[in-house]
Each structure stands twice: as C-alpha cells, then as structure tokens.
C-alpha positions as CSV (number, residue, x, y, z in Angstrom):
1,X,0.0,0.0,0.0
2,X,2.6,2.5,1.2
3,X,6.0,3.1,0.7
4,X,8.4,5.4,2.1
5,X,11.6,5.1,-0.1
6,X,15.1,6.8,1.1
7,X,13.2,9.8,2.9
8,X,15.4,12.6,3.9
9,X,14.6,16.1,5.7
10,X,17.4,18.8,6.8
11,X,15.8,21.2,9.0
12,X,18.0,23.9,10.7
13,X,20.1,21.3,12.9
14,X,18.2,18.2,12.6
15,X,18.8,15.7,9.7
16,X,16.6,12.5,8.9
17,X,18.2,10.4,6.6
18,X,17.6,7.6,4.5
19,X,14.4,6.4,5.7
20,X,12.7,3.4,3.6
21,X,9.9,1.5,4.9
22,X,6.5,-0.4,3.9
23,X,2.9,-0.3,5.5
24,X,0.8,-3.0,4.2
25,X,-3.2,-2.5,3.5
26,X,-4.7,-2.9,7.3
27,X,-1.3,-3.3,8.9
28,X,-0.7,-1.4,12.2
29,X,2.5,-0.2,11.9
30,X,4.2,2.1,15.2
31,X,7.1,4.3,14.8
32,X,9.1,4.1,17.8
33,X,11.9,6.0,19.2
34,X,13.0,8.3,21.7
35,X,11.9,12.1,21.4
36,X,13.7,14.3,18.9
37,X,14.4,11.5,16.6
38,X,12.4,12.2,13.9
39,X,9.3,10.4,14.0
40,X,6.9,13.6,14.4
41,X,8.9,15.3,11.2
42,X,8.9,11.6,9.4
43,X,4.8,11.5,9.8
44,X,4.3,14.4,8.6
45,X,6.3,14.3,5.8
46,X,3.8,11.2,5.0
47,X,1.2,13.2,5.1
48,X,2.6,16.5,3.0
49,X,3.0,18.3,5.8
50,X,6.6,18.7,5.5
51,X,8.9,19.0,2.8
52,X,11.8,16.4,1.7
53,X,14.9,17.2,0.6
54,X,15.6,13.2,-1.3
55,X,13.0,10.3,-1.6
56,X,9.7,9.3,-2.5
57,X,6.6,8.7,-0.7
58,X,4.1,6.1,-3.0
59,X,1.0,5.0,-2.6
60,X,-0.6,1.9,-4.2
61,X,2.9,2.2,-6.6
62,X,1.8,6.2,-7.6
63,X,4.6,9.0,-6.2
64,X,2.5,11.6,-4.1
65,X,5.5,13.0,-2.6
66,X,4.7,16.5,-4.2
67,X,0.6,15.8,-3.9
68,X,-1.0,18.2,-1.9
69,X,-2.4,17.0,1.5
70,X,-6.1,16.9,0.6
71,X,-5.2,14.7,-2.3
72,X,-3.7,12.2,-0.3
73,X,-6.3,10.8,1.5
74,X,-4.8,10.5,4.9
75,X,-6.3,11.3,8.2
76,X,-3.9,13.0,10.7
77,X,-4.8,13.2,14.8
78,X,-1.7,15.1,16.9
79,X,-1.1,14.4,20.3
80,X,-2.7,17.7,21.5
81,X,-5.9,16.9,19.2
82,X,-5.9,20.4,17.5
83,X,-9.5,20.8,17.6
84,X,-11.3,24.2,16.5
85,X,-12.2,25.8,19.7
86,X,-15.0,27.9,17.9
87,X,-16.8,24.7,16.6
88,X,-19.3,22.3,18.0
89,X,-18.1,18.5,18.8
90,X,-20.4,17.7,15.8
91,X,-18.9,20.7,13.4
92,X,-15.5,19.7,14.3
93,X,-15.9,16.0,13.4
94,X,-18.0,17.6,10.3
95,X,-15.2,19.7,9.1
96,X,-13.8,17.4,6.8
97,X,-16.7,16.4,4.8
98,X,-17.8,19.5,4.6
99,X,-14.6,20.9,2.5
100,X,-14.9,17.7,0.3
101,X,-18.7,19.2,-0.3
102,X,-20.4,15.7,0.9
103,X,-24.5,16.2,1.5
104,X,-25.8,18.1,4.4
105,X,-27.8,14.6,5.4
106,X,-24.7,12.1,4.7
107,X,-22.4,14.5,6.5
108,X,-25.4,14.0,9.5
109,X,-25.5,10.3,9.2
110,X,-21.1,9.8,9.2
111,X,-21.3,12.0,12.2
112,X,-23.6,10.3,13.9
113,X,-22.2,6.8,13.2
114,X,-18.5,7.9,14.0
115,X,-19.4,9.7,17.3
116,X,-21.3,6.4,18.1
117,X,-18.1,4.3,16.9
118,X,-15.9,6.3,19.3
119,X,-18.2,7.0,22.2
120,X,-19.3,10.2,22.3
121,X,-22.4,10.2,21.5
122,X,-23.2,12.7,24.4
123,X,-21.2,15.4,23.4
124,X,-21.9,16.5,19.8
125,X,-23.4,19.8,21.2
126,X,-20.4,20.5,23.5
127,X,-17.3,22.7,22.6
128,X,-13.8,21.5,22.8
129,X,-12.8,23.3,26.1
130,X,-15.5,21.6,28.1
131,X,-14.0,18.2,27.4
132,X,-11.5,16.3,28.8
133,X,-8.5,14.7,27.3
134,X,-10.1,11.3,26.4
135,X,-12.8,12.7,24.9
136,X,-11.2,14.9,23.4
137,X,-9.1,12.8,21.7
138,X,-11.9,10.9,20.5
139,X,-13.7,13.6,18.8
140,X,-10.0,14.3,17.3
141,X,-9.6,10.4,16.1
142,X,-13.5,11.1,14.7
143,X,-12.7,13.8,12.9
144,X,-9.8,12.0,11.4
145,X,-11.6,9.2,10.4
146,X,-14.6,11.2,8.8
147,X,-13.6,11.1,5.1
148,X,-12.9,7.5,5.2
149,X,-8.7,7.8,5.4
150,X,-6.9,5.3,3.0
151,X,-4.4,5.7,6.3
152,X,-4.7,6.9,9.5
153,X,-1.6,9.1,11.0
154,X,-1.4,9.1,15.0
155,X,1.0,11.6,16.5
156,X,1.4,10.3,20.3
157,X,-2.1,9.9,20.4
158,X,-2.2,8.9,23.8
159,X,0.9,10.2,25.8
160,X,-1.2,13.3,26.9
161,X,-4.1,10.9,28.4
162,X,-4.3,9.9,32.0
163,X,-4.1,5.8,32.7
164,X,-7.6,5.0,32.5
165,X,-8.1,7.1,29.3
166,X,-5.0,5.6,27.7
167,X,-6.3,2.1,28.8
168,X,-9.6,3.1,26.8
169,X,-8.2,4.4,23.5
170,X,-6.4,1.7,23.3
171,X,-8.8,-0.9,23.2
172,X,-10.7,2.0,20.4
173,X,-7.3,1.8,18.4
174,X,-7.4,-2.0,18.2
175,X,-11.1,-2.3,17.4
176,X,-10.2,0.2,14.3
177,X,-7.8,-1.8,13.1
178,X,-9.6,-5.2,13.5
179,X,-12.5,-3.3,11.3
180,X,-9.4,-3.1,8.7
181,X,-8.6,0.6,9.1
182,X,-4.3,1.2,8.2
183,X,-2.8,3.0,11.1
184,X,1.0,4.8,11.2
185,X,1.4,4.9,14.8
186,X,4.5,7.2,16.1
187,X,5.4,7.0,20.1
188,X,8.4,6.4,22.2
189,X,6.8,3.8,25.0
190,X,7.2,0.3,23.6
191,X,4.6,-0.9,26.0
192,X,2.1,1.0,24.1
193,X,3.4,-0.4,20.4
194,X,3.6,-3.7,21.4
195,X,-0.1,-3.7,22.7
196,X,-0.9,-2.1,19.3
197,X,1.3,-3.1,16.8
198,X,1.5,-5.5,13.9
199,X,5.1,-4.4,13.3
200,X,7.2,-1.6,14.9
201,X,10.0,0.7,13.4
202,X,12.7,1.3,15.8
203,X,14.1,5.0,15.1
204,X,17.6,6.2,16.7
205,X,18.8,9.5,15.2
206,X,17.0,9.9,12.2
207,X,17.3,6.6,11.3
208,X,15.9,3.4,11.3
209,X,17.5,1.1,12.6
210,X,15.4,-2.0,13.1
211,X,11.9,-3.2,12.0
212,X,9.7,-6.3,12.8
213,X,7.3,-7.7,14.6
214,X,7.0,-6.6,18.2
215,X,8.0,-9.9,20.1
216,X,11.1,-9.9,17.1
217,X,12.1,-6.9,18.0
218,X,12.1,-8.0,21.7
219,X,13.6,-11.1,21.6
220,X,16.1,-10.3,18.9
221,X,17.1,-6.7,18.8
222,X,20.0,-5.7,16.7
223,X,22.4,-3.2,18.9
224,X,22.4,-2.2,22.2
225,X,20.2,1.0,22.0
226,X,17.1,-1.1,20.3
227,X,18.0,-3.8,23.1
228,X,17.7,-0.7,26.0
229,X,14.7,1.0,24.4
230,X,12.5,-2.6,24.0
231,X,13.7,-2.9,28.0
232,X,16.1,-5.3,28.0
233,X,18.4,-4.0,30.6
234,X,21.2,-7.2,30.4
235,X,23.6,-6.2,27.3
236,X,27.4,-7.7,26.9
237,X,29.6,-6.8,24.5
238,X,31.7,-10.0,24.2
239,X,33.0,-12.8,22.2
240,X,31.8,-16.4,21.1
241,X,33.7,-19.5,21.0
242,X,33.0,-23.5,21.2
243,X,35.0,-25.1,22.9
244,X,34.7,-28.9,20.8
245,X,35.3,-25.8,17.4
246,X,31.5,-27.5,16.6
247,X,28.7,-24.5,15.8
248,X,25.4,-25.9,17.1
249,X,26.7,-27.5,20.5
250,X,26.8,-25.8,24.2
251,X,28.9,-22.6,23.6
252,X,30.5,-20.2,25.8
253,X,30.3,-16.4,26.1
254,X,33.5,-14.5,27.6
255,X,32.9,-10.8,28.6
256,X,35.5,-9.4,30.5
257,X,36.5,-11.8,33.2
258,X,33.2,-13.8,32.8
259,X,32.2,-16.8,30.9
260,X,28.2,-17.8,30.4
261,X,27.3,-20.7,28.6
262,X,24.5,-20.4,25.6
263,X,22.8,-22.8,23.8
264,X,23.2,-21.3,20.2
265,X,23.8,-22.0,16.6
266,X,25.5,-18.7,15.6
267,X,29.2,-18.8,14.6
268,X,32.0,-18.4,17.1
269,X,33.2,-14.3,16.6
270,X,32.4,-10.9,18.1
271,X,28.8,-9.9,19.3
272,X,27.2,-9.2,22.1
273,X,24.3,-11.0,24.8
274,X,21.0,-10.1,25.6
275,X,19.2,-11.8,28.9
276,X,15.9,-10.6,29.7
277,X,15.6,-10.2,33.6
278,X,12.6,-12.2,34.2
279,X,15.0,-15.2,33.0
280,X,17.3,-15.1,36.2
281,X,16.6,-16.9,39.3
282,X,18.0,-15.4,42.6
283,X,18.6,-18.2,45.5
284,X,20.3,-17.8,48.8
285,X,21.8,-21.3,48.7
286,X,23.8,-22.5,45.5
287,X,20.6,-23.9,43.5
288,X,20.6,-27.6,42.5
289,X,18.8,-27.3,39.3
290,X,19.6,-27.5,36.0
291,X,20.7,-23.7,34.9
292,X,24.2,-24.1,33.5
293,X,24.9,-20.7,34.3
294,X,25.6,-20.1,38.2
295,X,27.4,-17.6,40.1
296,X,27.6,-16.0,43.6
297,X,27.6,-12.1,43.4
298,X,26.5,-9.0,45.7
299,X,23.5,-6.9,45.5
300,X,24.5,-3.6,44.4
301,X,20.4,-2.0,44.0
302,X,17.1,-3.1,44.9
303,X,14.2,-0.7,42.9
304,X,10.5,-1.1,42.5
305,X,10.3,-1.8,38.6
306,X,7.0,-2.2,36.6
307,X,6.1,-5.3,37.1
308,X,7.8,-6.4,40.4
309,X,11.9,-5.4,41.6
310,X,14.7,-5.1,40.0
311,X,17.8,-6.3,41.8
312,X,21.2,-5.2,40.4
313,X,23.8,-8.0,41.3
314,X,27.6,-8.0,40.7
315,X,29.2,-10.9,39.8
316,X,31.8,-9.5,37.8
317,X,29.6,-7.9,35.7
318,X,26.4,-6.5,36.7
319,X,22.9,-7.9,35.8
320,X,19.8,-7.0,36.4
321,X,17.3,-9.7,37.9
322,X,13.4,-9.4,38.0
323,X,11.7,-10.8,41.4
324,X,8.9,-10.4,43.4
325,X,8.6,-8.4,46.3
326,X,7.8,-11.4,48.2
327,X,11.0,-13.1,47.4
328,X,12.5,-9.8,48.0
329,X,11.7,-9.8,51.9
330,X,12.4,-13.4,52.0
331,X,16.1,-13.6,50.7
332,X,16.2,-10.2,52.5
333,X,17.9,-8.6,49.0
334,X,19.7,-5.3,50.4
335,X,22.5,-3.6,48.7
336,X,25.4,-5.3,49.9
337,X,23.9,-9.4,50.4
338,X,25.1,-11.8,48.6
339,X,23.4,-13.9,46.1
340,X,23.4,-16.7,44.1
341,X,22.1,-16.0,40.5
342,X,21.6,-18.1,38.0
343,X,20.0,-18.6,34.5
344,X,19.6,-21.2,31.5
345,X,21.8,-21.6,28.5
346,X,18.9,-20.9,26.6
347,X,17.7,-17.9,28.2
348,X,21.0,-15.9,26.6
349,X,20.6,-14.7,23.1
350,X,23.6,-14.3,21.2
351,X,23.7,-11.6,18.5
352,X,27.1,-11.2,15.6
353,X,28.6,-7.9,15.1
C-alpha cells in the first residue's frame, strides 16, 4: 500500500536520513523512538505536511511526494488533538466532509455513526474546552476518520491521556484496526506499540535502525540502543567461542572476566548477549537445578520496577534480575547481600557484530 523510499529532511540542525519502509493494507505499523528522533517530522512528511529534501513517498505504486495534503487521502490526529475551539463536537468531526462538499444529510448520518463508533455520542453539542482529554481525543480520532482515510496518521495519540483514558483508547485503536482501518502509529513507549502493533519501526537519530514484529524486536534486537529501548536491561559486548570448534553445541560467552554458557547456533566471533531479567533466578543457597549458568555475586540496588523489583547484582559484571517483592523480603535482598544468580543456557541470546 505504502512506501516510504530513502526519505530525507534537513531542518535547521536536525537531519533525517535515508528512511525506507513499507505499510501493508490494514497493517498497524508504530514508529518508535525516543523524542527528537524524527518520528513527528517523518509523519508528517507522509502526510505533506513537510517537505523532503531526497526520496519518495508512493501509494498503491503512484509518487505523491509533491501531492497536496487533501489529495492524499490520509487522516492525521496530533497528540494535543488540535481541535477548532470555535466549533461544536459535531462541526468539528463535520469539518472534513464539509470541505470535500459531501450532502448536508450524509455528512449527518457519518457523524452520527463515527461519534457512536468512538463514544461520544453525548457530546456533539459540546465545545472542545468543556471536554476532557479522552474525549477529546476521540472527537479528534473522529474527525480523522470522517472522510474515510486510506491511512490513518497518529501523533502520540495517547501520551497526553491519564491511565484510564490511555487504557480506553487503546482498546478503540485496536477495534479500528480489526474493522481493517491502516494506522502509522508514532510513540516512544514500547509498552504501548507492542499492545498495538502489527510491526514496529525502531528509530535512533534519524534513522531506522530495526523493524519487525513486536516480540522480534524484543527477543532479537540488533544493537544495544534497540535492546535498552525494548527494555532489555542485560547487554554484553563480548565474544563467542565453542569449545569442541562444533557450531550448534553448548557454547561459551566470555565478557571481561566472565564466561556464560548459551545454547546457540551462531558462529564463534564478536557480538554481544542479551538476557531478559525475568530469566534469572535469585537463590540464597547455591541452586541444585539445572541452569548451567551459576554464580555467587552481591546486591549492588534493589528498585520497584514495573512489574515487580529489580535487583542489580555483581558478579563481575552487573545484571539485572526481576523478582517479586515477596522473594525480596524473603532472601532479604539489600545492597550489599550476597546472592546466588543463576539462569539457563537458553535464556541468553547471542547476537554477531
């Protein structure tokens, strides 16, 4: 459907370059990235709103790089909605059809569907100051969605929204896209793209530097800054070998003065490990299972994380452990305890330079 092909933008000091990417019909497709790298300024380039310096935009194969906006047949919702503060809920959902000169009583009838497909049915006769930020953003993903958008553009639709709102647009955004509606998603929290997102485009200075699928990108990302971003706080720059010099057997990971063990098939060379921290185990007593990967270290932090406590451990290197808070008060973890921690050969993913 869409194709953005070697898009670059020089703006004062900011540079975006060489972007290429494809959004299939009905795909949800997220933008993510950290702010200031591009992903506002790449959008709206999609849409016309900004000029490029090099590369094409195409729809369905036809350029419409230098197409005006209204040709494009995109809908565009920003993160602080942009409504008209002079117009009705109704007029501003309204606007759109009225400049493409659709009939006073189809233009009634779209409104009236759309503000029952996002839920505000209530507030057509309200103006935009007397709403809040949900709703608001609702009437703004209505208005959006009134000319029947070939693709639907999302600026951080939801970073402005408290949790229950976000919670609630969120299950609207999904619904939309199960209808069949193609959404371009930009936002920097990867808990938000991966509950959204049929693939995600990872963006580090005006670049991209890694697309796929959400649990690809997780499970597999390609440098240490897409490893940090997706949450993966365990990265080792380091060097494989096999011991038996046979790819495909138990192999062994040296970063600085330690060794891991990973079951892997990559070749033996440079590269670096990820470990996700809900993988390690924490024991106070050497464990007796079957984790190939065991070593005695000291507690150097103890935080409340997202979904439990982090514990930082050194053991020559530091790594970061997931527990609960329950196994917390009953190893009695404290900056300065000692540890075992230990993890499978299987849980380390091994990735070449």
């Amino acid at each position: 459907m869409l194709t953005v092909d070697d898009i670059a933008i020089e703006w004062n000091a900011f540079t975006l370059g060489g972007v290429s990417f494809d959004v299939s019909e009905g795909e949800y497709f997220v933008l993510l990235g950290a702010s200031g790298v591009g992903k506002t300024v790449l959008l709206e380039a999609i849409a016309g709103l900004t000029d490029t310096s090099k590369g094409r935009v195409q729809l369905d194969g036809k350029n419409i790089t230098e197409d005006s906006i209204q040709s494009r047949g995109f809908g565009f919702v920003y993160q602080d909605q942009a409504l008209f503060p002079h117009l009705t809920v109704s007029a501003n959902i309204a606007y759109g059809l009225k400049a493409h000169r659709v009939p006073r009583a189809e233009i009634q009838v779209r409104v009236s569907e759309l503000a029952e497909a996002v839920g505000i049915e209530g507030l057509l006769a309200r103006y935009p100051e007397t709403l809040s930020g949900g709703q608001a953003q609702r009437v703004a993903l209505a208005r959006a969605l009134a000319p029947k958008p070939r693709c639907l553009l999302l600026d951080e639709p939801l970073s402005a929204l408290d949790t229950a709102a976000r919670g609630s647009m969120r299950g609207l955004l999904r619904k939309l896209h199960r209808d069949g509606q193609t959404v371009i998603h930009v936002t920097h929290d990867y808990e938000e793209a991966i509950s959204l997102a049929t693939r995600v485009a990872i963006m580090e200075a005006g670049k991209i530097v890694q697309v796929g699928t959400p649990a690809a990108v997780f499970q597999h990302p390609k440098s240490e800054f897409v490893a940090r971003f997706v949450g993966i706080h365990n990265f080792f720059k380091g060097e494989l070998c096999y011991p038996e010099d046979s790819p495909g057997s138990m192999a062994e990971f040296s970063t600085g003065a330690m060794t891991f063990s990973l079951l892997t098939d990559a070749p033996p060379g440079p590269g670096a490990m990820t470990l996700r921290s809900e993988d390690i185990t924490l024991s106070s007593k050497r464990p007796e299972g079957s984790a190939r990967n065991t070593f005695l270290g000291t507690v150097r932090d103890v935080a409340p994380a997202r979904l439990g406590i982090e514990v930082v451990v050194d053991m020559g290197v530091e790594m970061a452990a997931l527990v609960t808070e329950s196994a917390v008060d009953q190893l009695g973890l404290a900056p300065g305890t000692q540890v075992w921690t230990s993890f499978k050969a299987t849980a380390g993913k091994f990735l070449e330079d």
